[in-house]
The first five atom37 places (N, CA, C, CB, O) and aatype in JSON, in Angstrom:
{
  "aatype": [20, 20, 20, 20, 20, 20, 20, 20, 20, 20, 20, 20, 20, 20, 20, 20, 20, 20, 20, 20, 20, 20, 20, 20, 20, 20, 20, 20, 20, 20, 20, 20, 20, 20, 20, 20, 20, 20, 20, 20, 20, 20, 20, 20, 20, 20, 20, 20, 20, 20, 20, 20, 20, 20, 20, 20, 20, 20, 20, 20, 20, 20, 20, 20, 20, 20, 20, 20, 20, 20, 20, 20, 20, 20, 20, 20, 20, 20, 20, 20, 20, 20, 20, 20, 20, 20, 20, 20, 20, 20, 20, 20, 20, 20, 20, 20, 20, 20, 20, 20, 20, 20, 20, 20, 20, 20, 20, 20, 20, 20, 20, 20, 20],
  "atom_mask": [
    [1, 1, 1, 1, 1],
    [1, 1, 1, 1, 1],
    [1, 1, 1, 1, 1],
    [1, 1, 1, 1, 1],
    [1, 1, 1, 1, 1],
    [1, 1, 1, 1, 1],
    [1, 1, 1, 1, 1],
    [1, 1, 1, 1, 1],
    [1, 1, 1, 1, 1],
    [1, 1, 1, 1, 1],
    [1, 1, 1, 1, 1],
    [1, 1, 1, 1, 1],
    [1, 1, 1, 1, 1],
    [1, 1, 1, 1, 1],
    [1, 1, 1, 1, 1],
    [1, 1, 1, 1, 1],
    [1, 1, 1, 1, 1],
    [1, 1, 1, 1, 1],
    [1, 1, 1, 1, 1],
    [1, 1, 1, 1, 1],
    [1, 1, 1, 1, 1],
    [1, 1, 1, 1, 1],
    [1, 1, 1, 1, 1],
    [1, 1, 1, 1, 1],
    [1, 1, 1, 1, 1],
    [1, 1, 1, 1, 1],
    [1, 1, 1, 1, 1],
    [1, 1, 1, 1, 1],
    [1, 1, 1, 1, 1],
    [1, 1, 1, 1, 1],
    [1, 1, 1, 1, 1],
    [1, 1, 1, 1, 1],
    [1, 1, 1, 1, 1],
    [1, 1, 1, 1, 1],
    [1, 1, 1, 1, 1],
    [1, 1, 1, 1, 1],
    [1, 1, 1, 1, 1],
    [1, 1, 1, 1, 1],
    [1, 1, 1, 1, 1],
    [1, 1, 1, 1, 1],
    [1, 1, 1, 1, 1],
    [1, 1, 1, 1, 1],
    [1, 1, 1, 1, 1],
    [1, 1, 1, 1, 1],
    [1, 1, 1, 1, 1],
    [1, 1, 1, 1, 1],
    [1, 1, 1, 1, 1],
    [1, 1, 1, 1, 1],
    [1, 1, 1, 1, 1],
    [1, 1, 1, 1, 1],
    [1, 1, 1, 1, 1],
    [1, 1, 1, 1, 1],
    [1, 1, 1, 1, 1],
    [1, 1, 1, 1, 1],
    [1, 1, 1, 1, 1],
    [1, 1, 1, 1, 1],
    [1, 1, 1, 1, 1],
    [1, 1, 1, 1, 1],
    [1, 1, 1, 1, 1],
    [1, 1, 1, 1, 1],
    [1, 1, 1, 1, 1],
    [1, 1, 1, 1, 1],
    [1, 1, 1, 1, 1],
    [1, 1, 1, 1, 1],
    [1, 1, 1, 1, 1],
    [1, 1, 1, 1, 1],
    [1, 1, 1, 1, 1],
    [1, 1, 1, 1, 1],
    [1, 1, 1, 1, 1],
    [1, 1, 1, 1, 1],
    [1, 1, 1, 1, 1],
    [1, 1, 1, 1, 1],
    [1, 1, 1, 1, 1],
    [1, 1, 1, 1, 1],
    [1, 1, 1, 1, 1],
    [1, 1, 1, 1, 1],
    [1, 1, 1, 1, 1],
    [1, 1, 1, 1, 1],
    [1, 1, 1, 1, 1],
    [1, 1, 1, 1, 1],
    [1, 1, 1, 1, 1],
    [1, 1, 1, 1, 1],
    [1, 1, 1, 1, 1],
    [1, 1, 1, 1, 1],
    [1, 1, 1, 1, 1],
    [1, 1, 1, 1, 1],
    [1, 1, 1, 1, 1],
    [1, 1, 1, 1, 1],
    [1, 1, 1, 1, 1],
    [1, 1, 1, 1, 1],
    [1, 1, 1, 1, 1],
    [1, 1, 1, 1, 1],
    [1, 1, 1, 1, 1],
    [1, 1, 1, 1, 1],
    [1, 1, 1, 1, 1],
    [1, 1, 1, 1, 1],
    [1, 1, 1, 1, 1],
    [1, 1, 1, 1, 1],
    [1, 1, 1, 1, 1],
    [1, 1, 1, 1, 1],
    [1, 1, 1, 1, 1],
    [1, 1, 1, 1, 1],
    [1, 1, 1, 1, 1],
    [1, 1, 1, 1, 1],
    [1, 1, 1, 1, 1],
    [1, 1, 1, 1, 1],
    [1, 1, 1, 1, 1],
    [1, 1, 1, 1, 1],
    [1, 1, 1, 1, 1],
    [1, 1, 1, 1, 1],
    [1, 1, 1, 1, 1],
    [1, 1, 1, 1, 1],
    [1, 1, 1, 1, 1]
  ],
  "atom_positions": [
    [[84.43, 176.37, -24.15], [85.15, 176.07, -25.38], [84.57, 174.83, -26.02], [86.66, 175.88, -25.11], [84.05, 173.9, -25.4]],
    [[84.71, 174.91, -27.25], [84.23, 173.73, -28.07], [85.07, 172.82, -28.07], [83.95, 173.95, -29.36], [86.17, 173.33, -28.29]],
    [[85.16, 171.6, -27.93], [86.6, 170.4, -27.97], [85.32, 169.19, -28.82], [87.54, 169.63, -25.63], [84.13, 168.98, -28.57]],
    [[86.03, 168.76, -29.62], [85.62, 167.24, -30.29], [86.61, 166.32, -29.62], [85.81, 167.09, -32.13], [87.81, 166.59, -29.58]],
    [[86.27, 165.62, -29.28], [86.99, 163.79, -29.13], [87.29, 163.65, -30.63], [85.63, 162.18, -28.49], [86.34, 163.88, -31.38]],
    [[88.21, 163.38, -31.06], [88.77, 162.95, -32.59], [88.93, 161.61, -32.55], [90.2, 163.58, -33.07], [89.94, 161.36, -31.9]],
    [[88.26, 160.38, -33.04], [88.9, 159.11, -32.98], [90.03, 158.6, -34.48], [87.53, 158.07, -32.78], [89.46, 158.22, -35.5]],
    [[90.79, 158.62, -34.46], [92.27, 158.39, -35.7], [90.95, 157.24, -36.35], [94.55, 157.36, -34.88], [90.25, 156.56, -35.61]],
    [[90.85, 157.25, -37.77], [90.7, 156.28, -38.95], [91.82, 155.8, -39.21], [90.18, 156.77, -40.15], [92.6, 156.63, -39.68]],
    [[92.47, 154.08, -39.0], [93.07, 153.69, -39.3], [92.67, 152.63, -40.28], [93.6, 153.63, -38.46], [91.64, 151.99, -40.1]],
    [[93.4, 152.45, -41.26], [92.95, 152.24, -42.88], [93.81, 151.3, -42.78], [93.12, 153.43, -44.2], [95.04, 151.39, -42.79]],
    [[92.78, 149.91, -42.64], [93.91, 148.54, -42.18], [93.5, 147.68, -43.94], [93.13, 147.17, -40.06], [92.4, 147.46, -44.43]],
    [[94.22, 147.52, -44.24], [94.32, 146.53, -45.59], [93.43, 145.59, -45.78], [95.48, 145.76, -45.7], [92.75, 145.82, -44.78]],
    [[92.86, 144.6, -46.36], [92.32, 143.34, -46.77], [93.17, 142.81, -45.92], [92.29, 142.84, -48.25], [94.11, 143.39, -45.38]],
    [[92.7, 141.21, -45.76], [93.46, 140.05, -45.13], [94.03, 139.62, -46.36], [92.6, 138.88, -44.3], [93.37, 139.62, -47.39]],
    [[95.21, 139.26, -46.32], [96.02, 138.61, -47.28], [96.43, 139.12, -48.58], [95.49, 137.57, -47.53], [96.88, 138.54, -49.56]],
    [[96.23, 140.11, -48.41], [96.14, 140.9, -49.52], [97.59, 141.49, -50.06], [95.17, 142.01, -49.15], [98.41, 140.94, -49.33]],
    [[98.24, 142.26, -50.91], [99.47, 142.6, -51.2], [100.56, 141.61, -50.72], [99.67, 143.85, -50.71], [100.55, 140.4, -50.95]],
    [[101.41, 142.24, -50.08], [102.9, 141.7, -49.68], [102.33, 140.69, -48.46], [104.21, 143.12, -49.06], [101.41, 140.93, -47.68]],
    [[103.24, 139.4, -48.54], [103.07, 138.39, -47.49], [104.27, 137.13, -47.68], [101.45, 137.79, -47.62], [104.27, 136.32, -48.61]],
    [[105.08, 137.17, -46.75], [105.96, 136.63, -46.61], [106.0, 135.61, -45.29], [106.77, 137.54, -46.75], [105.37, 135.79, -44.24]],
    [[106.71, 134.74, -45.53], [106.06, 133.66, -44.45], [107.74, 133.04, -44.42], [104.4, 132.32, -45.14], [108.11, 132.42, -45.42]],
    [[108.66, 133.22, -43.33], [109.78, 132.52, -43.49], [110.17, 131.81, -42.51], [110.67, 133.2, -43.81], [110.48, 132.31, -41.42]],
    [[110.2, 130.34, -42.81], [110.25, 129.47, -41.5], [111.86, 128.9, -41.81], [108.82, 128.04, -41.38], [112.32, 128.59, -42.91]],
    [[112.56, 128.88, -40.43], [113.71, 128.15, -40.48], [113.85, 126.67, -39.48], [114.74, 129.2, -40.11], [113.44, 126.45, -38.34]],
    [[114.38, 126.07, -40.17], [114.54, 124.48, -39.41], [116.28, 124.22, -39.69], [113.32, 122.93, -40.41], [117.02, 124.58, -40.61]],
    [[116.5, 123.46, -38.49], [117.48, 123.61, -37.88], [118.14, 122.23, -38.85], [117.28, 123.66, -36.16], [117.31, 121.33, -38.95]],
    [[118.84, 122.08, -39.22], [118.67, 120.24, -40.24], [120.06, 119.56, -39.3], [119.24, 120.3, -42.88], [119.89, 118.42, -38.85]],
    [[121.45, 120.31, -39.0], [122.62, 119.43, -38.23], [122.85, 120.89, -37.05], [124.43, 118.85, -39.53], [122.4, 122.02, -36.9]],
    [[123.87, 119.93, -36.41], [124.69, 121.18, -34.97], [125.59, 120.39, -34.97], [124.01, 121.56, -33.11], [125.27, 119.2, -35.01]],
    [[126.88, 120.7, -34.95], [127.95, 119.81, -34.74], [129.0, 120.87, -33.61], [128.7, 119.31, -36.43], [128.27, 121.75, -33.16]],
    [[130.06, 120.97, -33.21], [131.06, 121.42, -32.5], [132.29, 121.13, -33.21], [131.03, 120.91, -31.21], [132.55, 119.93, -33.31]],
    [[133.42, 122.25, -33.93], [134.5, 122.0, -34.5], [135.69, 122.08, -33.28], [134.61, 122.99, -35.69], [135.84, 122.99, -32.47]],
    [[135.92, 121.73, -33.32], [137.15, 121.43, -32.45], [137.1, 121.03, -30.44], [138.03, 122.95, -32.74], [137.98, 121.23, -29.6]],
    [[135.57, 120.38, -30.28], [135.17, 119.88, -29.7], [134.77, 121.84, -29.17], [135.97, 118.55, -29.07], [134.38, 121.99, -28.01]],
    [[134.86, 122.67, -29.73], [134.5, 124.45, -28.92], [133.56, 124.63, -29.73], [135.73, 125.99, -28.97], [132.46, 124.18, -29.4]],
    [[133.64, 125.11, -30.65], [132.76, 126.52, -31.76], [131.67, 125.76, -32.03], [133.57, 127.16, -33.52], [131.77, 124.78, -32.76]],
    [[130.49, 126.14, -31.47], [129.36, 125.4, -32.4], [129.0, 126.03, -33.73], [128.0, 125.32, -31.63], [129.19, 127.14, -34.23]],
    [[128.38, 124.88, -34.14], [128.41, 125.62, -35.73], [126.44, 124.81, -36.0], [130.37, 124.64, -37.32], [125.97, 123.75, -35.59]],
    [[126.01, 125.59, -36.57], [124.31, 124.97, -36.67], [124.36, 125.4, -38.66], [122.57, 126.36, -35.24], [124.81, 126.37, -39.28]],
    [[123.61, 124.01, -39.09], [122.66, 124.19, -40.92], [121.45, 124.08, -40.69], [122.88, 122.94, -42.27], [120.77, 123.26, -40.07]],
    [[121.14, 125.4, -41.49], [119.69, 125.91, -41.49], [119.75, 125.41, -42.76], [119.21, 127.55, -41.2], [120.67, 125.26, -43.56]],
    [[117.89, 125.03, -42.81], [117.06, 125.24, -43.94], [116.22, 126.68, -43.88], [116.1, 124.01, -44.03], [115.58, 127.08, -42.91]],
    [[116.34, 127.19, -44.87], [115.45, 128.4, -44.99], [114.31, 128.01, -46.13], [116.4, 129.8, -45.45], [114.54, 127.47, -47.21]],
    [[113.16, 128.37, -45.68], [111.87, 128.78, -46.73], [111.42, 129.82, -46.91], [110.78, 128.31, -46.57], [111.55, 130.42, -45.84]],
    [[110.74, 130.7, -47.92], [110.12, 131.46, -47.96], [108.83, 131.27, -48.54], [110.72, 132.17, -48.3], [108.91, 130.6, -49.56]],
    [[107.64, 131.64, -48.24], [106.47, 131.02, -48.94], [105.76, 132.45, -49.17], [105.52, 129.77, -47.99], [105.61, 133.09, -48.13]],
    [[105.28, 133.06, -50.37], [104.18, 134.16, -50.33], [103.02, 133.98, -49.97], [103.96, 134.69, -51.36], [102.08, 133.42, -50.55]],
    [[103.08, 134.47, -49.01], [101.21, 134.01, -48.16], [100.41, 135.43, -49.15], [101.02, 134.47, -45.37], [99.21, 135.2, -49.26]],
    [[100.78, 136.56, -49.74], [99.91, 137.84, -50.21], [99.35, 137.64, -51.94], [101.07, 139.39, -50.06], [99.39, 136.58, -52.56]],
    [[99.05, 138.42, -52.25], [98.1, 137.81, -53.61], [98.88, 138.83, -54.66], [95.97, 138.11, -53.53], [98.54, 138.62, -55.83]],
    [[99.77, 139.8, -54.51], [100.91, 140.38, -55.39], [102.44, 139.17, -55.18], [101.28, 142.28, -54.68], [102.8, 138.32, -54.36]],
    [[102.99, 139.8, -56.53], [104.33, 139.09, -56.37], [105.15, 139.72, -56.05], [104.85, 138.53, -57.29], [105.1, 140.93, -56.26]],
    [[106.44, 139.03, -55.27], [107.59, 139.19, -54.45], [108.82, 139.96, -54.89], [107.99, 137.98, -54.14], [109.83, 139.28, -54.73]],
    [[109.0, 140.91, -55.3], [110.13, 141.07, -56.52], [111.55, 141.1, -55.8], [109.91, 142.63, -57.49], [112.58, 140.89, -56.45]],
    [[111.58, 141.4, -54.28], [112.58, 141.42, -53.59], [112.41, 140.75, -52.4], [112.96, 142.57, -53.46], [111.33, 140.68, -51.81]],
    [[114.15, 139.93, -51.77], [113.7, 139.79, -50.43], [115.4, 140.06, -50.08], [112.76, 138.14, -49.92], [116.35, 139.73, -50.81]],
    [[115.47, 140.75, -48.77], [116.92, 140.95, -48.9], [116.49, 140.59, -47.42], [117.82, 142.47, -49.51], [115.38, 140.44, -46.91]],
    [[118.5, 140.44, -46.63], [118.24, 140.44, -45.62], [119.76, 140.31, -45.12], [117.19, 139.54, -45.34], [120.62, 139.84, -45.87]],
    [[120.1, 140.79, -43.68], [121.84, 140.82, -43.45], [121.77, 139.77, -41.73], [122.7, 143.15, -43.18], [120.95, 139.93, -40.82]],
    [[122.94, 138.73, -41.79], [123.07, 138.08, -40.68], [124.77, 137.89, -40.75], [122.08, 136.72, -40.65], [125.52, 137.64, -41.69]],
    [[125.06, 138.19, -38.98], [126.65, 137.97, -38.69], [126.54, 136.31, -39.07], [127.27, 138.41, -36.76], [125.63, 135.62, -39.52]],
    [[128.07, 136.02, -38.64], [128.56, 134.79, -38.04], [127.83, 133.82, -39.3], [127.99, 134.53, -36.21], [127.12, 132.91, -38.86]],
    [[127.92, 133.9, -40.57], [127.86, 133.02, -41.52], [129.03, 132.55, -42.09], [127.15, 133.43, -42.37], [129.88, 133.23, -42.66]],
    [[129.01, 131.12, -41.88], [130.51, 130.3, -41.93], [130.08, 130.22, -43.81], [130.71, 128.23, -40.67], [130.62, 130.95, -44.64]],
    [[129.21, 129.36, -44.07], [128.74, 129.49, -45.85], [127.09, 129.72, -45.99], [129.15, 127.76, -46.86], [126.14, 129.63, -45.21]],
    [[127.2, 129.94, -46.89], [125.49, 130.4, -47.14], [125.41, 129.75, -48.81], [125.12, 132.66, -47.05], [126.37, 129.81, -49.59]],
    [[124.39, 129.27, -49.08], [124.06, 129.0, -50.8], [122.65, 129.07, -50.97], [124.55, 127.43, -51.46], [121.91, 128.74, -50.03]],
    [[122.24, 129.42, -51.97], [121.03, 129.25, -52.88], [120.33, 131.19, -53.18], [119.66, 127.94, -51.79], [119.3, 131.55, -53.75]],
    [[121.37, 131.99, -52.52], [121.26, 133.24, -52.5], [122.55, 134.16, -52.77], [120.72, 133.44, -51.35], [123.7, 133.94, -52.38]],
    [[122.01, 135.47, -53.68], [123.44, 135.98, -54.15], [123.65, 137.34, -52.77], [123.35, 136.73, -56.23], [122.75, 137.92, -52.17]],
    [[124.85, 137.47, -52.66], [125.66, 138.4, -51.79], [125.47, 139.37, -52.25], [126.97, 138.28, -51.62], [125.76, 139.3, -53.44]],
    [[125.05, 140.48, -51.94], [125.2, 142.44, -52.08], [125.63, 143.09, -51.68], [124.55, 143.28, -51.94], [124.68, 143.56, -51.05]],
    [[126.6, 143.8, -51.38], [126.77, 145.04, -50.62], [126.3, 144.28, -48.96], [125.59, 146.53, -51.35], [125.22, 144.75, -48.6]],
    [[126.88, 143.26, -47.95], [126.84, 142.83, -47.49], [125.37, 142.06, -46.58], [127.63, 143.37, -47.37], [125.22, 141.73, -45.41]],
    [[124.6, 142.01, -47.63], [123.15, 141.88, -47.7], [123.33, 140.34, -48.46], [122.23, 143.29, -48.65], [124.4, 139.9, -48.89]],
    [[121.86, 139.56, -48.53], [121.49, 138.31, -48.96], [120.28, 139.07, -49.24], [121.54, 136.95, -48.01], [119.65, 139.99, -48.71]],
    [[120.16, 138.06, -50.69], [118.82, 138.69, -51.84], [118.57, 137.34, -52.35], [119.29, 140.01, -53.38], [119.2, 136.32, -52.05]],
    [[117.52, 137.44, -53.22], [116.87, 136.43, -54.1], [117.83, 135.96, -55.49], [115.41, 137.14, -54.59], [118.26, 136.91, -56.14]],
    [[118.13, 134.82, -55.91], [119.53, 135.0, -56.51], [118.82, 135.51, -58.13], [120.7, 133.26, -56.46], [117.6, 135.6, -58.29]],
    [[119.87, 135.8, -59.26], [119.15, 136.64, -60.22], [117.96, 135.33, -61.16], [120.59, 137.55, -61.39], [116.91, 135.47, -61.8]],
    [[118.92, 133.97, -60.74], [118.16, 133.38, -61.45], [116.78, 132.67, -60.74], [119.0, 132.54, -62.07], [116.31, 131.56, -60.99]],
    [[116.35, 133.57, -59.89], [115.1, 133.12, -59.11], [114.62, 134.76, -58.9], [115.45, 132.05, -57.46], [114.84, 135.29, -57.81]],
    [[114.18, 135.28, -59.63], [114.32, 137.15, -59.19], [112.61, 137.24, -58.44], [114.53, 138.66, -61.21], [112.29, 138.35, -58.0]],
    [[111.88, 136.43, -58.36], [110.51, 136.92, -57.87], [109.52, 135.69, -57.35], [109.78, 137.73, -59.14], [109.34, 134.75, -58.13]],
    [[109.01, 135.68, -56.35], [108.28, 134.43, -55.57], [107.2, 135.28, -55.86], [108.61, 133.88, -53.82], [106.88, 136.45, -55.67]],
    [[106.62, 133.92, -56.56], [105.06, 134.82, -57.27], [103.71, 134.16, -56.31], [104.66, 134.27, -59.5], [103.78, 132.95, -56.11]],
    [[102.87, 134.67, -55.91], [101.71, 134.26, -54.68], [101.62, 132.34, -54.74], [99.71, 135.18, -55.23], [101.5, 131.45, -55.58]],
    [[101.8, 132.48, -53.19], [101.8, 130.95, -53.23], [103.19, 130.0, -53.63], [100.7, 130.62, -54.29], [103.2, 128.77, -53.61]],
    [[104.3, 130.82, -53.98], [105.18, 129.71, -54.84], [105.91, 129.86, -53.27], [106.22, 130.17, -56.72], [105.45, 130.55, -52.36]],
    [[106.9, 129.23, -53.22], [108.16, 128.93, -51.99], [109.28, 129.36, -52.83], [108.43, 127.12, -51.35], [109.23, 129.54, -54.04]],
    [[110.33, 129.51, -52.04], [111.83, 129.56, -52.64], [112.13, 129.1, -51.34], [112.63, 131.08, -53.27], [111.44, 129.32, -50.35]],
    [[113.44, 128.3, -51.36], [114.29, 127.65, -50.28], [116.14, 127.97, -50.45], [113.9, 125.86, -50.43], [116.68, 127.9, -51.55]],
    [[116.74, 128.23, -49.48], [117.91, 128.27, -49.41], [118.44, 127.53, -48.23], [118.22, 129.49, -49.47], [117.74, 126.97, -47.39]],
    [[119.75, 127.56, -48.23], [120.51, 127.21, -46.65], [121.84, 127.9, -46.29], [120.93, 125.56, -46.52], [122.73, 128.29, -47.04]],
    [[121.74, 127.96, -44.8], [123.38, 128.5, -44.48], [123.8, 127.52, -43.11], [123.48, 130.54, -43.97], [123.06, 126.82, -42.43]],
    [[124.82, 127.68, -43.03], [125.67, 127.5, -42.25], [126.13, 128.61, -41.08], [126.54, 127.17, -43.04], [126.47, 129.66, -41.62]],
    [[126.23, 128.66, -39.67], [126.37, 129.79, -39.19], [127.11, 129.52, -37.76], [125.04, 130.49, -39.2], [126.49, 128.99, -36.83]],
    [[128.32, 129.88, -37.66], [128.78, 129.79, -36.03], [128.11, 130.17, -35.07], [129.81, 130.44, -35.69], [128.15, 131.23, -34.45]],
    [[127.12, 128.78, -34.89], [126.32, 129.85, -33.31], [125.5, 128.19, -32.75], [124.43, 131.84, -33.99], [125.75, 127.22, -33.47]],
    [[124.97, 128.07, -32.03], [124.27, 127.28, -31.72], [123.03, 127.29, -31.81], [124.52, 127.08, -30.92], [122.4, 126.61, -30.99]],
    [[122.48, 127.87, -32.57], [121.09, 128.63, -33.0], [120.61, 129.46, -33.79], [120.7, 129.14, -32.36], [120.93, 130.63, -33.59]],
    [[119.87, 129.23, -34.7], [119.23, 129.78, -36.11], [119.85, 131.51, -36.12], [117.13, 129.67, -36.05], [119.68, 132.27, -35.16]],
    [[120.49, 131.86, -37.24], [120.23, 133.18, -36.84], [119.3, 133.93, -36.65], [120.6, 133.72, -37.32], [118.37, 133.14, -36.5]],
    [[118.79, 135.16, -36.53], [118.32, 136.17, -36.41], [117.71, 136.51, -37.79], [119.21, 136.98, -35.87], [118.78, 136.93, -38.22]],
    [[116.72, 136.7, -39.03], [115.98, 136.71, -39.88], [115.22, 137.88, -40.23], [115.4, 135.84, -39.69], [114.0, 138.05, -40.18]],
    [[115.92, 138.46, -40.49], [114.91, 140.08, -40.34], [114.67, 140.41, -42.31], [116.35, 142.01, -39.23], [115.67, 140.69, -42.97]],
    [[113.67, 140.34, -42.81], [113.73, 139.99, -44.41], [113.09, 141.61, -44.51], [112.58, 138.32, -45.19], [112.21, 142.07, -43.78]],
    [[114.04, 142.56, -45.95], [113.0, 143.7, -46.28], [112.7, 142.94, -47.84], [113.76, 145.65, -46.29], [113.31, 142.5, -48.81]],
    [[111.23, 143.16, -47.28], [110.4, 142.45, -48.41], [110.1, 143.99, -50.0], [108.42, 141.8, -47.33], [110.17, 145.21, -49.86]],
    [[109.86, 143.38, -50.99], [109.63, 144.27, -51.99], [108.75, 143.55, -52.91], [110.88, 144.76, -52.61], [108.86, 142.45, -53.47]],
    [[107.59, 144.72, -52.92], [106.33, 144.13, -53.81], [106.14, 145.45, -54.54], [104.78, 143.53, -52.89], [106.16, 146.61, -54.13]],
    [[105.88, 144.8, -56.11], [105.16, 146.31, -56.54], [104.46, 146.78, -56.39], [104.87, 146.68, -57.28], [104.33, 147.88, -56.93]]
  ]
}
């Protein structure tokens, strides 16, 4: 019988190219309310590391005591309307507040045209 070995072409992108999101969190206070519940304030950044612009960034986390610099959706966090797109290279920054003793969890769905 005839058989080929097939090796898959995988069709890997440019470096840096399209969508690139870069989101670092720093921890800024930790305090304890009632000498129990820890409570931690994040700084959030986002920086476009890709050479298209950002038109979306959404993203969902429990245990947020307050959150600002981002609007609420359908129980999602987005880019607020008056900041609608991180264009290559620019940053956007927000912060929250969160019952936990540690940054939340950061899972961003990014949207590029």
């Amino acid at each position: 019988s005839n058989s080929y070995l097939v090796t898959p072409i995988v069709s890997t992108p440019p470096a840096g190219n399209a969508c690139g999101l870069l989101v670092q969190q720093t921890v800024v206070a930790q305090w304890y309310n009632s000498q129990i519940y820890p409570f931690t304030q994040v700084a959030v950044t986002y920086q476009n590391t890709g050479t298209k612009p950002i038109t979306g960034v959404s993203f969902a986390m429990s245990n947020i005591d307050q959150i600002w610099g981002v609007d609420s959706v359908n129980g999602r966090y987005k880019l607020p309307s008056w900041f609608p797109t991180i264009a290559p290279g620019q940053f956007y920054s927000f912060g929250y507040i969160i019952k936990s003793n540690a940054v939340g969890t950061l899972i961003p769905t990014v949207t590029c045209p």
